[in-house]
ZADREN-138049 format. One record per residue (C-alpha): residue number from 0; x, z negated, y. Coordinates in nm, 3 decimals. Layout:
<nodes>
+-----+---------+---------+---------+
| num |      xx |      zz |      yy |
+-----+---------+---------+---------+
| NUM |       X |       Z |       Y |
...
+-----+---------+---------+---------+
</nodes>
This chain:
<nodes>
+-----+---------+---------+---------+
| num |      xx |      zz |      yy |
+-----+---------+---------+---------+
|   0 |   9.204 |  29.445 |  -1.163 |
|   1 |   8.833 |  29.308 |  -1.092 |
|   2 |   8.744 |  29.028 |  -1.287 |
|   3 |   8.396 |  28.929 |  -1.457 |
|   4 |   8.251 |  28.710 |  -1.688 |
|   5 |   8.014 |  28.817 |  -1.940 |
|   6 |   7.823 |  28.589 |  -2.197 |
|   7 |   7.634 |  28.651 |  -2.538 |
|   8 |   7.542 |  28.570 |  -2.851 |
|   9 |   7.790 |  28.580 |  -3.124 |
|  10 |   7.576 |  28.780 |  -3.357 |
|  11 |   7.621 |  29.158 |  -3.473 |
|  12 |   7.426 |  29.307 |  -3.223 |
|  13 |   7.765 |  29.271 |  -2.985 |
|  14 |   7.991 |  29.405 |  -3.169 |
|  15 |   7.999 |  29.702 |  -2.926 |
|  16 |   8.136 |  29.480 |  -2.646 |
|  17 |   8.403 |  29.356 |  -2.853 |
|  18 |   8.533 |  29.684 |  -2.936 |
|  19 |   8.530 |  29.822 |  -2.590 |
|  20 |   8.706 |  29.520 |  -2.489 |
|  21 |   8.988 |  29.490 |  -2.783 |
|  22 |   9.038 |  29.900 |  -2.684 |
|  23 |   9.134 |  29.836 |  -2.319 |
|  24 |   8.804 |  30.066 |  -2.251 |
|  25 |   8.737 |  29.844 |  -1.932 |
|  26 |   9.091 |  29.776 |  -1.883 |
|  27 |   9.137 |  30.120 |  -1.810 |
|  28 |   8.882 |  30.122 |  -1.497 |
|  29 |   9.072 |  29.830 |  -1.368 |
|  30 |   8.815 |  29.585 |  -1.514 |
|  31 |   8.861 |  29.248 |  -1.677 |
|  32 |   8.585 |  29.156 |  -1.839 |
|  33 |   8.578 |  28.819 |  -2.015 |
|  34 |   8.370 |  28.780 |  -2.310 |
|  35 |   8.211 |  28.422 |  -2.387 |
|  36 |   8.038 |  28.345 |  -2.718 |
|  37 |   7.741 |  28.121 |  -2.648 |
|  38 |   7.569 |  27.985 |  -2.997 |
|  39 |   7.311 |  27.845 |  -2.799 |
|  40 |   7.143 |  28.153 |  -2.732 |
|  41 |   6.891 |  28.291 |  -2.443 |
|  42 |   6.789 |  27.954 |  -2.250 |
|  43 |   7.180 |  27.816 |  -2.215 |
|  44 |   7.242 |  28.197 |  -2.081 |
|  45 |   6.986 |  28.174 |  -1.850 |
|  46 |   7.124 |  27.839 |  -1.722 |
|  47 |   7.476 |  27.995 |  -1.699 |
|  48 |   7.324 |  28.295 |  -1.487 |
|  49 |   7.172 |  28.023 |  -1.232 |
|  50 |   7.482 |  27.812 |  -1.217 |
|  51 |   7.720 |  28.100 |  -1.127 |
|  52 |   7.893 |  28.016 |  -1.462 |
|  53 |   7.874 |  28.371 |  -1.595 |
|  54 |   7.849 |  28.726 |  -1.381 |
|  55 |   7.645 |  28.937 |  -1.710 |
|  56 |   7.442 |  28.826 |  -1.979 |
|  57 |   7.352 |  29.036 |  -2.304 |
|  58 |   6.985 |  28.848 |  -2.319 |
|  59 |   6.711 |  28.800 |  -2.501 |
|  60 |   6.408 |  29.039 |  -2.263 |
|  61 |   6.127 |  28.787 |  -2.282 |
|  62 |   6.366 |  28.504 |  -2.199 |
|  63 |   6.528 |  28.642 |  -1.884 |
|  64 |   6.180 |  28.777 |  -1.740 |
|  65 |   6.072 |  28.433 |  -1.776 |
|  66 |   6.333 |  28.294 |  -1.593 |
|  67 |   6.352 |  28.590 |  -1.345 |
|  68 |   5.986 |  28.451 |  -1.256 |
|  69 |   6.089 |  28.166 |  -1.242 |
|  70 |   6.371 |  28.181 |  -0.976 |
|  71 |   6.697 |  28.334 |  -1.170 |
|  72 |   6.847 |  28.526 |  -0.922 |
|  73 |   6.952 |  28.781 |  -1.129 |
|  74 |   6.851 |  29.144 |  -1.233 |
|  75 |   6.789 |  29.325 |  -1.535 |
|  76 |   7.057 |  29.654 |  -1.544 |
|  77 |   6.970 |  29.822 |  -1.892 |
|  78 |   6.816 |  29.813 |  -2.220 |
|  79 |   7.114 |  29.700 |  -2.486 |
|  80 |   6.910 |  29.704 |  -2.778 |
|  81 |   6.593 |  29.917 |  -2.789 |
|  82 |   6.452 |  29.810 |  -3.098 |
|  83 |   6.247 |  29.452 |  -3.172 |
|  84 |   6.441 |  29.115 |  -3.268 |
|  85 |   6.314 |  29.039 |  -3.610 |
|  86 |   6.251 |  28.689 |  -3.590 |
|  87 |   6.235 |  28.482 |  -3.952 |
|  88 |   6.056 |  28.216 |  -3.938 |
|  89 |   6.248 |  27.976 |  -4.176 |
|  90 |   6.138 |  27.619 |  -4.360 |
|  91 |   6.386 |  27.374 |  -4.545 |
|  92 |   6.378 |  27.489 |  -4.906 |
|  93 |   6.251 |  27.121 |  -5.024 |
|  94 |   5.953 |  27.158 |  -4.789 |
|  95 |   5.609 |  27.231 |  -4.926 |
|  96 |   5.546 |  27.496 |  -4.686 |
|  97 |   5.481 |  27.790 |  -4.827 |
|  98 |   5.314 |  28.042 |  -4.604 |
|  99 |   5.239 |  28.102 |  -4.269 |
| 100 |   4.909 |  27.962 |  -4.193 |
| 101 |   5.097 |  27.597 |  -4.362 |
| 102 |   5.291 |  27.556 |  -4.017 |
| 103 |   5.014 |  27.562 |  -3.805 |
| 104 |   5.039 |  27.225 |  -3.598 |
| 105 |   5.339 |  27.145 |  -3.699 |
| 106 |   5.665 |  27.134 |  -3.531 |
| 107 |   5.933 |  27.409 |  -3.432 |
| 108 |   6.289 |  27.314 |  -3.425 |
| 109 |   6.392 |  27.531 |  -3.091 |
| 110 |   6.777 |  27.563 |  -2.949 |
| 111 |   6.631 |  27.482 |  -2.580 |
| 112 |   6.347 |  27.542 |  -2.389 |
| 113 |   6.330 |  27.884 |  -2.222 |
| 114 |   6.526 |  27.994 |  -2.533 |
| 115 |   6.397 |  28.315 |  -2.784 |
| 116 |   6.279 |  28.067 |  -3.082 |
| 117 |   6.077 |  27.861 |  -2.830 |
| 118 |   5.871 |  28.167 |  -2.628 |
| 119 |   5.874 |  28.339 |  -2.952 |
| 120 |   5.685 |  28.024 |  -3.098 |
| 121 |   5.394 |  28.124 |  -2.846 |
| 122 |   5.363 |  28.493 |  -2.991 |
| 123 |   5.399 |  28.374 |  -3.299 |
| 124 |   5.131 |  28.147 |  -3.274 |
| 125 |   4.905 |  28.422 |  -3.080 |
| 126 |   4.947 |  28.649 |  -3.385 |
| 127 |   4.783 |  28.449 |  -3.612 |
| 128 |   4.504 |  28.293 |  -3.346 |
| 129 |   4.622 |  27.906 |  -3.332 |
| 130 |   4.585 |  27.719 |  -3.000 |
| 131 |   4.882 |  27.678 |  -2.805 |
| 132 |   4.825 |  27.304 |  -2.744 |
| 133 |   4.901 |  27.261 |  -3.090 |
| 134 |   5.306 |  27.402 |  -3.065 |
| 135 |   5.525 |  27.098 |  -3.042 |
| 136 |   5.911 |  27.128 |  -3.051 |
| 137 |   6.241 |  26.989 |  -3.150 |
| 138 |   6.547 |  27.051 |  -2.908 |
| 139 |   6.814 |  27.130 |  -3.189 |
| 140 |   7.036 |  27.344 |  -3.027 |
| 141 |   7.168 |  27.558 |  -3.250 |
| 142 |   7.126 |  27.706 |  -3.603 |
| 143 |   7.358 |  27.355 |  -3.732 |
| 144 |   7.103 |  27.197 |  -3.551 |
| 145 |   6.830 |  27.375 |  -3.715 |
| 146 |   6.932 |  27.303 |  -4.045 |
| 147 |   6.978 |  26.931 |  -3.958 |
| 148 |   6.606 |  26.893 |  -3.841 |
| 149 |   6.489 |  27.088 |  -4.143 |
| 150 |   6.651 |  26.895 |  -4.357 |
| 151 |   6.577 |  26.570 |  -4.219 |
| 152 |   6.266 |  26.666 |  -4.131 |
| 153 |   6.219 |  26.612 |  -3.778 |
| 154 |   6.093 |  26.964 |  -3.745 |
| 155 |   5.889 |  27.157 |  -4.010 |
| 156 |   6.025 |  27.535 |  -3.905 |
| 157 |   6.285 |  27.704 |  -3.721 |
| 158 |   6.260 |  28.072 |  -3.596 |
| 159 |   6.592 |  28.242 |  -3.569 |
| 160 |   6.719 |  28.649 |  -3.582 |
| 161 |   6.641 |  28.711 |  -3.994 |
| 162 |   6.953 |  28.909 |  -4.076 |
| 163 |   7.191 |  28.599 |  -3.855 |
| 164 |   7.034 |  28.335 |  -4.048 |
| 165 |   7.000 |  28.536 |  -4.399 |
| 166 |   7.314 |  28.366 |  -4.494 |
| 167 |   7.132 |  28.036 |  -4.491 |
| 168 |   6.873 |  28.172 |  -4.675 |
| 169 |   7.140 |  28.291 |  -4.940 |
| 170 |   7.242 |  27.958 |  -4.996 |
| 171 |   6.899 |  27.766 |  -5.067 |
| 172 |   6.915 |  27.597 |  -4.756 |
| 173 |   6.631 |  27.786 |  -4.587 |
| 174 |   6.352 |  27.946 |  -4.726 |
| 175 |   6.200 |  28.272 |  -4.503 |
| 176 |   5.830 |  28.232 |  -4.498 |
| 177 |   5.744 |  28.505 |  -4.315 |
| 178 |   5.891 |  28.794 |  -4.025 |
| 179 |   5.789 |  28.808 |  -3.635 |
| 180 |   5.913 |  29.120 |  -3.448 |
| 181 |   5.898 |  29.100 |  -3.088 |
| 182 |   5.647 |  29.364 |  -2.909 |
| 183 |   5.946 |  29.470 |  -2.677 |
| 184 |   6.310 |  29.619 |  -2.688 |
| 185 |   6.524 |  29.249 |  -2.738 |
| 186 |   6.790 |  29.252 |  -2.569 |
| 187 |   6.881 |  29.353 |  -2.241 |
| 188 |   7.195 |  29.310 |  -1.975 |
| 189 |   7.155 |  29.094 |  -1.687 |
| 190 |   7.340 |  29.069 |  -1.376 |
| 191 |   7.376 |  28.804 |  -1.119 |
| 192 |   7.227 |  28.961 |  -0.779 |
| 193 |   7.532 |  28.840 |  -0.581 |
| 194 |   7.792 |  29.053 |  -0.823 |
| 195 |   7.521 |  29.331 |  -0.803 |
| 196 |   7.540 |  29.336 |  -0.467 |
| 197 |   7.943 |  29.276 |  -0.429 |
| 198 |   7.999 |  29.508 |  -0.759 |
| 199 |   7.782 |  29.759 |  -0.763 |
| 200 |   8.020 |  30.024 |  -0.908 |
| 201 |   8.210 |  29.816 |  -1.094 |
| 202 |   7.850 |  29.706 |  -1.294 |
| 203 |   7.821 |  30.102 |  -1.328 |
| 204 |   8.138 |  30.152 |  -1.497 |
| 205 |   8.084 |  29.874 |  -1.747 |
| 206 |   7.775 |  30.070 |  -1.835 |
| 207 |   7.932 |  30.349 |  -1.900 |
| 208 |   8.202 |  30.223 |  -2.123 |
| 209 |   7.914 |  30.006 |  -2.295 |
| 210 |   7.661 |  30.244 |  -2.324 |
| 211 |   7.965 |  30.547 |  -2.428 |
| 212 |   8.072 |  30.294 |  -2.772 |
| 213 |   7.669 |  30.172 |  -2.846 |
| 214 |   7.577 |  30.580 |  -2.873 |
| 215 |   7.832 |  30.650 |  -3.153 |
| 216 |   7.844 |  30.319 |  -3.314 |
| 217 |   7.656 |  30.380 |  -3.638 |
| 218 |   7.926 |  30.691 |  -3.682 |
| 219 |   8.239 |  30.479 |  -3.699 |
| 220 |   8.332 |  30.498 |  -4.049 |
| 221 |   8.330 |  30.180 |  -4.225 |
| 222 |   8.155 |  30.032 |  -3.978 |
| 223 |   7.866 |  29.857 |  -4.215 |
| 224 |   8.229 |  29.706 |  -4.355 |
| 225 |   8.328 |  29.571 |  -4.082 |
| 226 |   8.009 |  29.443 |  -4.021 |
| 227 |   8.003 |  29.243 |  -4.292 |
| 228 |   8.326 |  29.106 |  -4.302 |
| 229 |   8.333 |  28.978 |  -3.911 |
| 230 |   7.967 |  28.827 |  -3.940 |
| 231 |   8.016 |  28.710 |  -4.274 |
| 232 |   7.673 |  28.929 |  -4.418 |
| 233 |   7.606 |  29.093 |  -4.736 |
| 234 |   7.673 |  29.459 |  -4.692 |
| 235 |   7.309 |  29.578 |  -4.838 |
| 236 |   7.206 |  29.343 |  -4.528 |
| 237 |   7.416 |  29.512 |  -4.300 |
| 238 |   7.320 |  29.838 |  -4.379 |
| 239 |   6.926 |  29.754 |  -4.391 |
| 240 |   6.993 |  29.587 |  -4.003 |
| 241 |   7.167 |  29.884 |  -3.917 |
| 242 |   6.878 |  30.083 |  -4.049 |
| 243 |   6.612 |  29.939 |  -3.811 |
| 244 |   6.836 |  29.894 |  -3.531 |
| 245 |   6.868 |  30.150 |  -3.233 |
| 246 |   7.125 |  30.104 |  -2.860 |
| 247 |   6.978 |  30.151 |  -2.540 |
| 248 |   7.183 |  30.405 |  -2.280 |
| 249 |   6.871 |  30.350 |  -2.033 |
| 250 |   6.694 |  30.088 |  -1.819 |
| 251 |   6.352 |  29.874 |  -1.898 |
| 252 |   6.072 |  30.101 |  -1.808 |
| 253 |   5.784 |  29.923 |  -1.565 |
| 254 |   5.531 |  30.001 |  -1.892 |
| 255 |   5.816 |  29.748 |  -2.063 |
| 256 |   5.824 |  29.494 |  -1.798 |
| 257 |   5.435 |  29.508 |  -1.735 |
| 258 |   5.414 |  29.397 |  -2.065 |
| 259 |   5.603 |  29.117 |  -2.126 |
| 260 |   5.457 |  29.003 |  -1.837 |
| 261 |   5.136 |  29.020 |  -1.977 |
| 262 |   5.183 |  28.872 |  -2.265 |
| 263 |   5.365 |  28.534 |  -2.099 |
| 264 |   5.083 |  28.491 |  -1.876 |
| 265 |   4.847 |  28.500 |  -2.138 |
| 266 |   5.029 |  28.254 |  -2.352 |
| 267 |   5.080 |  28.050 |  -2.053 |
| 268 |   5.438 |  28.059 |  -2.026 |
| 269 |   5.406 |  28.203 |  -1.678 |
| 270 |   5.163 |  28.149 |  -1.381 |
| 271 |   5.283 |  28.462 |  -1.228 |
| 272 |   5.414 |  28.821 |  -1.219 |
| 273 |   5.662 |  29.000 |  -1.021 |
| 274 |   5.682 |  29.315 |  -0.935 |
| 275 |   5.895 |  29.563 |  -1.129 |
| 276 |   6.171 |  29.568 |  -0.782 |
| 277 |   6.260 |  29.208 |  -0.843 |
| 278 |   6.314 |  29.195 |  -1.235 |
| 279 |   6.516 |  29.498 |  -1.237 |
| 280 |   6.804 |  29.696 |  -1.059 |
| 281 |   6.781 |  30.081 |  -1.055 |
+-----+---------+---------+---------+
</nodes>
């Protein structure tokens, strides 16, 4: 039995990998594969990649290019999830903020640098023409975190996965001002380079068993159900997510990793490109 350490976030787009794990899927190709929760999203994932702490990471795209570029010696494998991340951009309730163009210059409660609601700041703030020297942020973590700084008011917004934080919205704790989808498929699976290289069929079997349970997931009966009971969502929500949300059987195309390239350069988030080779694994 091979063992391997895979991270995420605990959110619905995974439910996949729980499934194949709770069925012995991988178990039956001789595969352990250990599955970490981690709250803390993209930029903590990115940090276990480099330490060696985890062998696979189901990752935000913009964030792992990033740190790809940036000396993660990792790869990208596949697409997970094809379609965009809708990010809500979210205010305390109390606040006066009201729309969009009222959190311009003020400041974004982030989990951690590097992370999805810090990069996604940038194109946020590119959509709607304000100058990136005016972003300022507030390390909070997590979405506790978020609604701490809110509410206290050491950060005036906090951009987080809509359907994740609808919940908070739910309860008058955060009000949604507004939606930013990213221009890209979000998530994606990365692999350490050493495993890659060690592992290589053993990475190919866990896509298969993945990428076998993500292409008949909507079909399992119930499943909005289930949805809503493990993740603790309304069940209309559940079923609008699932709506707008499509799996990924194949890998990032160059077109793909062209541009979100592009786009971090020109918010300044990179200085430069890589080639398509050294992001991703074919």
């Amino acid at each position: 039995m091979k063992s391997l350490k895979i991270v995420g976030v605990p959110e619905h787009f995974n439910l996949p990998w729980h499934l194949a794990i709770d069925d012995g899927a991988f178990e039956d190709r001789g595969i352990d594969l250990q599955w970490t929760d981690v709250p803390e999203g993209t930029g903590k994932m990115c940090q276990m990649l480099r330490d060696g702490e985890t062998d696979m990471a189901i990752i935000l795209t913009e964030g792992i290019v990033k740190d790809i570029v940036g000396g993660n010696p990792s790869k990208i494998v596949q697409v997970f999830v094809e379609s965009p991340l809708y990010w809500g951009i979210h205010v305390s309730t109390q606040s006066s903020f009201k729309k969009i163009e009222d959190l311009k210059g003020k400041k974004a409660a982030i989990s951690r640098y590097g992370s999805g609601s810090h990069l996604m700041a940038y194109v946020n703030a590119d959509n709607h023409g304000w100058d990136y020297s005016d972003l300022s942020f507030e390390v909070v973590n997590n979405k506790d975190g978020a609604i701490e700084a809110l509410s206290s008011g050491t950060a005036d917004y906090f951009m987080w996965e809509h359907f994740t934080t609808k919940p908070i919205v739910d309860k008058g704790i955060f009000r949604r001002i507004d939606d930013c989808p990213t221009p890209w498929p979000c998530f994606v699976i990365a692999v350490r380079e050493e495993v890659l290289q060690k592992n290589a069929s053993i990475i190919t079997h866990i896509l298969e068993v993945i990428n076998t349970y993500t292409a008949d997931f909507k079909d399992i009966p119930s499943i909005d159900r289930m949805l809503a009971n493990r993740y603790e969502q309304k069940i209309k929500d559940i079923q609008e997510w699932l709506s707008i949300t499509r799996w990924s059987q194949e890998n990032i195309t160059p077109v793909t990793v062209k541009n979100v390239q592009d786009q971090l350069e020109k918010l300044n988030i990179i200085e430069k490109k890589l080639s398509y080779s050294q992001i991703v694994s074919r």
